[in-house]
C-alpha positions as CSV (number, residue, x, y, z in Angstrom):
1,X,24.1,-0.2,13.2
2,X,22.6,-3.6,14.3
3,X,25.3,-5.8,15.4
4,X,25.8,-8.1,12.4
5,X,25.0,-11.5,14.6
6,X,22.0,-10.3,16.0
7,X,21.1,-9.1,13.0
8,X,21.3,-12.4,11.3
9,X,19.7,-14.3,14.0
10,X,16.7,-12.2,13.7
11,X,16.7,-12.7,10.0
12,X,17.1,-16.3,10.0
13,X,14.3,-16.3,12.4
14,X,12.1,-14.8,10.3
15,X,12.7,-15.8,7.0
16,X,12.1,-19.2,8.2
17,X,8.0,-18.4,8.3
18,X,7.6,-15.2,6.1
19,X,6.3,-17.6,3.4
20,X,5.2,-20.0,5.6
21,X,1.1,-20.2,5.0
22,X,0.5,-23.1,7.4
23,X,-0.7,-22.7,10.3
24,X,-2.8,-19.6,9.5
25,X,-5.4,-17.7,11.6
26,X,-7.3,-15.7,9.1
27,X,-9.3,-12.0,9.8
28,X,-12.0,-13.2,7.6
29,X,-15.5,-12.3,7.1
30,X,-17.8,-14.8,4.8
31,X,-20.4,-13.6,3.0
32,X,-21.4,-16.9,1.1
33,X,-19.8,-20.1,0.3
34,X,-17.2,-18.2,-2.3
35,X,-15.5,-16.3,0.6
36,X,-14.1,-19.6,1.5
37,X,-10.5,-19.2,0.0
38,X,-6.8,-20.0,1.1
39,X,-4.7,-17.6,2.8
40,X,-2.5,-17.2,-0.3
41,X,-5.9,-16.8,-2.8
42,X,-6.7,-14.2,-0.4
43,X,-3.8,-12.2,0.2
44,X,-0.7,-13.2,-2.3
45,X,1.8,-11.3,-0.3
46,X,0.8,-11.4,3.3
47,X,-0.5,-14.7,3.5
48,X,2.4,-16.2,5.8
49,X,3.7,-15.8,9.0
50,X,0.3,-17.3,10.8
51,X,-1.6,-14.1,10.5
52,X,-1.7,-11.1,8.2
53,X,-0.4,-8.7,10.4
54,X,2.7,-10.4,11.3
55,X,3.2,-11.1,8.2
56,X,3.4,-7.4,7.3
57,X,5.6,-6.8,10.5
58,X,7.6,-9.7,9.0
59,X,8.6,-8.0,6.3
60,X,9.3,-4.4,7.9
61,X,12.1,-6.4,9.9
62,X,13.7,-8.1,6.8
63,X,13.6,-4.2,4.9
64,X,15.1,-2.5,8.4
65,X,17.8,-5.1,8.9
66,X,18.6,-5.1,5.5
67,X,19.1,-1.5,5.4
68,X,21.0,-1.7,9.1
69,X,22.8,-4.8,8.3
70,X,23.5,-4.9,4.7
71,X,26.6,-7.0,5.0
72,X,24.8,-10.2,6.9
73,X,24.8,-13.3,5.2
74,X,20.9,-13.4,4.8
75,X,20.8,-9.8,2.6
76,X,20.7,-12.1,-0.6
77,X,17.7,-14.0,0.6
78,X,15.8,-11.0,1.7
79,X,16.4,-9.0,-1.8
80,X,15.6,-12.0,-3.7
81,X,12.1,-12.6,-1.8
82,X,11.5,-9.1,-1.7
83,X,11.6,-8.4,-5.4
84,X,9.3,-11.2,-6.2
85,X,6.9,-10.7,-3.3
86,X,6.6,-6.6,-3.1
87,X,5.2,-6.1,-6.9
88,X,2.4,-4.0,-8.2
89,X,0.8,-7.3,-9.0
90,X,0.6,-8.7,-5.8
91,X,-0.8,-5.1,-4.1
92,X,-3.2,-5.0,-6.4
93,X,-4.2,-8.1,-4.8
94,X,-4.5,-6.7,-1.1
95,X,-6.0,-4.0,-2.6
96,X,-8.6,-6.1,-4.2
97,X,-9.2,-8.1,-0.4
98,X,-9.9,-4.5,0.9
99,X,-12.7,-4.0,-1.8
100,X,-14.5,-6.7,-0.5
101,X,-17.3,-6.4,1.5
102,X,-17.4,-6.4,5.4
103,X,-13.7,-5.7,4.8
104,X,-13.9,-2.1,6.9
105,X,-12.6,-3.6,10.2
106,X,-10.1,-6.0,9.0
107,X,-6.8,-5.6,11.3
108,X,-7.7,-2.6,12.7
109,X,-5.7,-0.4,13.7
110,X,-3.0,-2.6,14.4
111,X,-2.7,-4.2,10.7
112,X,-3.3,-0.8,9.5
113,X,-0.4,0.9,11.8
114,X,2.1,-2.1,10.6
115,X,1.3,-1.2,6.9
116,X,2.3,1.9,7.1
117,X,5.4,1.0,8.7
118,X,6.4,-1.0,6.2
119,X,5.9,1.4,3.6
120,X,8.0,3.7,4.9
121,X,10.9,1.4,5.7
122,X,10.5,0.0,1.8
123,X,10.0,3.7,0.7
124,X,13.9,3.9,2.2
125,X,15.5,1.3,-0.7
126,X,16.3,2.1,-3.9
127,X,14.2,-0.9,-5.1
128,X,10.6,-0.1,-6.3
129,X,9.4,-2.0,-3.5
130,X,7.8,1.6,-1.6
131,X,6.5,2.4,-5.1
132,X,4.6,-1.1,-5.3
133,X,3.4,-0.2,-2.0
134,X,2.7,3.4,-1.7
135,X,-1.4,2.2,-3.1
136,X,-2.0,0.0,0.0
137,X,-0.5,2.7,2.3
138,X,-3.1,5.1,0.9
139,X,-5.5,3.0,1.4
140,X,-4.5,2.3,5.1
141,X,-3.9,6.2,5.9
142,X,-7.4,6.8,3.8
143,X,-8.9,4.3,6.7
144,X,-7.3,5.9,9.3
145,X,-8.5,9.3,7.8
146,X,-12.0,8.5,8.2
147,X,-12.0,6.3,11.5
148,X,-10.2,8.6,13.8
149,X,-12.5,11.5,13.8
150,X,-15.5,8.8,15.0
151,X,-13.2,7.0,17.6
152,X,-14.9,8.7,20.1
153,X,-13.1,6.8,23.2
154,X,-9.2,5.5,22.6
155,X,-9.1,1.9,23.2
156,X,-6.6,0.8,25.6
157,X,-6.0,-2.9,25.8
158,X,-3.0,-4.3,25.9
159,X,-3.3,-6.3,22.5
160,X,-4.0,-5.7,19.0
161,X,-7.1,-3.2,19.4
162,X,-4.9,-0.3,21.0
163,X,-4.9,2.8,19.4
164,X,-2.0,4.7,20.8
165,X,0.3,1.6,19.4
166,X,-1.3,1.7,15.8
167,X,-0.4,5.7,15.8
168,X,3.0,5.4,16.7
169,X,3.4,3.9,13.7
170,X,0.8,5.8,11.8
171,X,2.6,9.4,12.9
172,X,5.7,8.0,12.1
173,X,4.5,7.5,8.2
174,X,2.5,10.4,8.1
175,X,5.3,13.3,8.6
176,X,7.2,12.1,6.0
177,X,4.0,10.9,3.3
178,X,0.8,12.3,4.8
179,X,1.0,15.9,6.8
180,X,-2.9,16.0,6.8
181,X,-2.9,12.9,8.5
182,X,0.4,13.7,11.2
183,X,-1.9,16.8,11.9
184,X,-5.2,14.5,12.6
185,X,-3.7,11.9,15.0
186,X,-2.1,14.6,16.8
187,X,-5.1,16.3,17.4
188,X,-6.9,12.8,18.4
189,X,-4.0,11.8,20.6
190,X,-4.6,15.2,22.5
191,X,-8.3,15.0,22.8
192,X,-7.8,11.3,24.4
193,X,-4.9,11.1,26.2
194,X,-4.1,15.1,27.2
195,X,-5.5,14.7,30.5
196,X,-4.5,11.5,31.7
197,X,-2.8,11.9,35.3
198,X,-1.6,9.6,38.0
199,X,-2.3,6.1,35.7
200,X,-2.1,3.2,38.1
201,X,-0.5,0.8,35.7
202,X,-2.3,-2.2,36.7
203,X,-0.9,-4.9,34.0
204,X,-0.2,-6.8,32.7
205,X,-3.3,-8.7,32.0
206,X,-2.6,-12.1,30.8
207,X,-2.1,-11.9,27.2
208,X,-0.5,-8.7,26.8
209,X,1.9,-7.7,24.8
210,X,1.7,-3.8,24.6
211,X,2.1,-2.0,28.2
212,X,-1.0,0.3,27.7
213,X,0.9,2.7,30.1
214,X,4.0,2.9,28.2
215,X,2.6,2.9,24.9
216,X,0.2,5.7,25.6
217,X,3.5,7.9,26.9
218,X,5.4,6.5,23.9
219,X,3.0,8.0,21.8
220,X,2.5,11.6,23.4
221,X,6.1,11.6,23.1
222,X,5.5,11.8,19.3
223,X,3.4,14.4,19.0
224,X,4.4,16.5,21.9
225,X,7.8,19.6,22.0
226,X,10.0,17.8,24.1
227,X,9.0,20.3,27.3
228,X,5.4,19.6,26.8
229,X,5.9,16.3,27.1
230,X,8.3,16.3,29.6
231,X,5.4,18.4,31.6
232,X,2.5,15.8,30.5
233,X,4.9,12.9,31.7
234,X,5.8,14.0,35.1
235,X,1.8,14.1,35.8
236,X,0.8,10.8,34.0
237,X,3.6,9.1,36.0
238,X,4.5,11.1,38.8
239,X,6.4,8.6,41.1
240,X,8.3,6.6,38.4
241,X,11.4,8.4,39.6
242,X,10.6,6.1,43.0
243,X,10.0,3.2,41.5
244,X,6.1,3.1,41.4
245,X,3.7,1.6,39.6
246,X,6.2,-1.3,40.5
247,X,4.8,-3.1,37.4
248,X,6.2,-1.3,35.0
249,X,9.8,-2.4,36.0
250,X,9.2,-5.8,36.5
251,X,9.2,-8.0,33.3
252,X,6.5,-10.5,32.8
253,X,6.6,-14.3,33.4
254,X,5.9,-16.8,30.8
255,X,4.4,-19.6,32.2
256,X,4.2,-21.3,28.4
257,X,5.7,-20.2,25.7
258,X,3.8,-22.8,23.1
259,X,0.8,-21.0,23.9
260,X,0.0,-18.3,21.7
261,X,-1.9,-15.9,24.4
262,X,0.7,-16.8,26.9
263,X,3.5,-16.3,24.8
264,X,2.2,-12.6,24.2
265,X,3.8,-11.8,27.5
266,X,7.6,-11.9,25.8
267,X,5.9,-9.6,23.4
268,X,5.4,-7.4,26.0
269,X,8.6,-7.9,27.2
270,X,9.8,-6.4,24.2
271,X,7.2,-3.9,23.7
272,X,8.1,-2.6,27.1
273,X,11.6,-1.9,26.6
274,X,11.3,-0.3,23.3
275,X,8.6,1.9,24.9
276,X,10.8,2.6,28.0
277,X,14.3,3.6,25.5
278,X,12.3,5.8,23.5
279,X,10.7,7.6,26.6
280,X,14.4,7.9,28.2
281,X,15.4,9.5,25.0
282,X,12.3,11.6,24.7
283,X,13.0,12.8,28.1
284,X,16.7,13.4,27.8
285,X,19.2,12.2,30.2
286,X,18.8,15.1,32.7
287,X,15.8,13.6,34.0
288,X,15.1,11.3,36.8
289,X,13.3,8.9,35.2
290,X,15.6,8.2,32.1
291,X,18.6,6.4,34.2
292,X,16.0,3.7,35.6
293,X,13.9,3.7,32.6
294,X,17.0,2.4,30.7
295,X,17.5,0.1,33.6
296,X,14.0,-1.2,33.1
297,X,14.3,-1.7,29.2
298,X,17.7,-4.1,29.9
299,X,15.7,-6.1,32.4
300,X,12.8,-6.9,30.0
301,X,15.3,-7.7,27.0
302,X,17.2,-9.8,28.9
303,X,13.5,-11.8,29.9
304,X,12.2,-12.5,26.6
305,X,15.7,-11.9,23.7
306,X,17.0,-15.1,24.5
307,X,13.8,-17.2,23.7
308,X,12.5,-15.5,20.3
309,X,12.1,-18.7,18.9
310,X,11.2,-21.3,21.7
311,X,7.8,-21.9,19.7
312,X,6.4,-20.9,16.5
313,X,3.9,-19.1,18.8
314,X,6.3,-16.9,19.4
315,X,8.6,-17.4,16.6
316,X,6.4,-15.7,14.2
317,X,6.5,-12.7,15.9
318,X,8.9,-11.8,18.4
319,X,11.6,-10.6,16.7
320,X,9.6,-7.7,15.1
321,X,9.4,-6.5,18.8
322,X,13.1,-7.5,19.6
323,X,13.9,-5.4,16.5
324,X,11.8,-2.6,17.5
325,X,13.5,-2.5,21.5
326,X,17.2,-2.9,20.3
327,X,16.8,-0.6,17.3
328,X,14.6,2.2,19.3
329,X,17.8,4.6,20.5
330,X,18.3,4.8,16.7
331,X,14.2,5.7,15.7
332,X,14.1,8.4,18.7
């Protein structure tokens, strides 16, 4: 389990801007004057938390911590806004926004990957909440269904575009609710990222907040028997056991933390050291790289945990990902 104070400090956090529809960057394409619409007319669940996407990650963190925290003194809160936010009334208003057109690219993949997240984690209450949203998951996996198979190169940024991030999430849906699905990213991941050897590492760029390194690993660790991956590793990053690329282990610095891009680099903070636990645990502890990957996710909490909520460009955010790196022995 969570500890119960962190676990209510993250909630707080986040329930603070969950509903919160000012300020809002919208993923919005206009097709004449009557596309001009509030966030809320546009999407009447996901319409706070600055953007759409975080406003779906917002909600997987209040759904895990209530199921990991159930005791914490914000549990009543989340129920409450749950139950009158995750209805069939409300998807069916997501679901309309999809229907619209030049809607095919909005928040892909990393939107997309979050969705599915969230479904599962709301599929785990006895609430109706994963029945409300089981239609919008389907939609997602349905758009991951038919872009993967024309993805012909993986992207690899270190921001919202990657792919390997979006299909850690995706895979992790799909063997429980979509097989057909866990199968097709599996194959992708293979035809992308099977042959990678000796990556250099050279990030972060300077609004990161995915390690596209790490991430890519994270992933193959998914679909990959625990040997196979352990064989694939060793060549991808074959002097981590010596310390090298020397940028994986050294957390970022954030120069600004009320700037949005800037304050991405606590986000990779995060990122980082969820990516680096659930590698050590991939790996087992038998290998030299788990005892200074370990090392290396402690140093990049202990960069970015303490200042979640410096600014609300960070605030809206970052403790998804500090969710994610403290809660990643438990996913693995």
């Amino acid at each position: 389990m969570i500890d119960p104070d962190t676990a209510a400090r993250f909630a707080r956090i986040t329930l603070a801007h969950v509903g919160r529809e000012y300020p809002h960057k919208l993923d919005h394409v206009l097709s004449g004057p009557q596309d001009a619409a509030t966030p809320s007319a546009l999407h009447p669940i996901f319409h706070g938390s600055f953007d759409w996407h975080s406003c779906v990650h917002a909600w997987w963190q209040l759904l895990t911590l209530l199921r990991r925290a159930p005791d914490m003194p914000e549990a009543a809160a989340v129920n409450t806004r749950a139950d009158a936010m995750l209805t069939p009334a409300l998807v069916a208003g997501e679901l309309a926004y999809l229907d619209r057109p030049d809607s095919g690219g909005f928040e892909r993949p990393y939107g997309w990957g979050w969705l599915l997240a969230l479904h599962d984690e709301a599929a785990r209450h006895d609430a109706g909440w994963g029945d409300a949203l089981e239609p919008l998951a389907r939609a997602f996996a349905t758009r991951f269904a038919g872009y993967l198979p024309k993805l012909t190169y993986a992207v690899r940024a270190g921001t919202h575009g990657n792919t390997a991030f979006a299909l850690v999430l995706a895979h992790d849906w799909a063997t429980t609710h979509d097989p057909a699905l866990a199968a097709l990213i599996g194959e992708r991941a293979r035809d992308w990222f099977a042959t990678d050897r000796a990556c250099q590492a050279w990030e972060p760029s300077g609004d990161d907040f995915l390690s596209p390194a790490l991430v890519e690993a994270l992933l193959m660790s998914r679909i990959l028997p625990a040997d196979a991956f352990a064989t694939w590793f060793d060549a991808f990053l074959p002097d981590l056991a010596g310390g090298e690329p020397a940028t994986l282990f050294t957390p970022a610095t954030v120069s600004d933390r009320s700037d949005g891009k800037i304050a991405h680099l606590d986000g990779l903070n995060l990122s980082r050291a969820w990516c680096w636990r659930g590698i050590a645990s991939a790996l087992g502890p038998g290998h030299p790289v788990a005892s200074p990957a370990l090392h290396a996710a402690e140093a990049h909490l202990a960069a970015s945990l303490p200042h979640l909520d410096d600014d609300y460009a960070g605030a809206h955010w970052l403790a998804t990902f500090a969710l994610l790196a403290t809660t990643a022995s438990l996913r693995a």
